[in-house]
N, C-alpha and C positions, 0 to 999 in steps of 0.2 A: 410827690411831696415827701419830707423825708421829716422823720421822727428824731432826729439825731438831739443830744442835749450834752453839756458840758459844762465842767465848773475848774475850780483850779484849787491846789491843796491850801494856799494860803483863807480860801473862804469855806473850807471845811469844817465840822464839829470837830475838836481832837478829845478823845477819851484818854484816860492818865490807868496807866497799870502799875504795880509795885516793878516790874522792869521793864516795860515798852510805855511809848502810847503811839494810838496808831488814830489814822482818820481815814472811814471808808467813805469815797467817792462817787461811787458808780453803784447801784443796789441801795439808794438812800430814800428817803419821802420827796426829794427835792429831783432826782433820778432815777426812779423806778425800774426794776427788770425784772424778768421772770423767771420762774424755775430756783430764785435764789442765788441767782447769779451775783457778785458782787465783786467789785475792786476796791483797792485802797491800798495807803501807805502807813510803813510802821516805821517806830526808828528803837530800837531795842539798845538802850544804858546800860543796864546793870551787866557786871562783871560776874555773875553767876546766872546759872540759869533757873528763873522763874519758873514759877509751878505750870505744869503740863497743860495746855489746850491740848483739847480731844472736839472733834465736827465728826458729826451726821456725811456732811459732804466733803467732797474731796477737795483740798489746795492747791495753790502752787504760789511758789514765792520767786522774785528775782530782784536779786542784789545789786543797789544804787551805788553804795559807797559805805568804808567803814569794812572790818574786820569783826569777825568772829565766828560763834561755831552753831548750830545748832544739832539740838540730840532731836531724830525721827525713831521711834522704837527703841531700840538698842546697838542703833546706829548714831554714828557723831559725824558730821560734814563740815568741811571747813568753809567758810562764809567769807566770800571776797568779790569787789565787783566783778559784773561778771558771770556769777554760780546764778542757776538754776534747779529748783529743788520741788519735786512735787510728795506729797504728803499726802496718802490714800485715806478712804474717810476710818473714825476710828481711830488713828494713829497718836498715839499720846505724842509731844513735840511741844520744846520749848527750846529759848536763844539766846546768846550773850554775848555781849561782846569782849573780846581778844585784844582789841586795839584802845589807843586814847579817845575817837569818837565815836558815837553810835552805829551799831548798820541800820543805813536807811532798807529797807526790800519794799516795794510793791508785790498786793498777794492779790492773788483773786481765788474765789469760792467758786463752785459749780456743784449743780444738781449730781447725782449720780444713776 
């Protein structure tokens, strides 16, 4: 018997940030997981980079489409499809984008 469940971004909650909004998918009331697991999509507007997320747990993000950069630490990586980026827990980091449209990334959360 399998537990599997699935939904599509278009019927997601989207949250609004002063530079992103993102709709997490997978870790929701409608999709439950454990450990704090979670998925979702962001698409990051602004042409500077918004104020610093900092998690408990660890990230990872990967790039759909759209240009730009994000700062992890004191580090800056350039954002293209493509890029793979993981972000250790604690890690201040935020994104911007470079180009005319947003970067979309899918992130996911995990326990540590």
């Amino acid at each position: 018997m399998s537990n599997a469940a699935w939904t599509h971004v278009d019927d997601a909650d989207v949250t609004h940030f002063e530079d992103r909004r993102s709709a997490d998918l997978v870790g929701t009331e409608e999709i439950p997981t454990t450990s704090g697991f979670n998925v979702g999509v962001a698409w990051y507007t602004a042409e500077q980079f918004g104020q610093p997320q900092v998690h408990d747990d660890q990230e990872a993000l990967y790039v759909i489409s759209g240009h730009g950069e994000l700062r992890v630490g004191d580090d800056v990586v350039e954002l293209r499809p493509g890029t793979a980026v993981y972000v250790p827990p604690g890690t201040p980091h935020a994104a911007r984008r470079t180009g005319d449209d947003p970067v979309q990334v899918v992130y996911t959360h995990g326990a540590v």
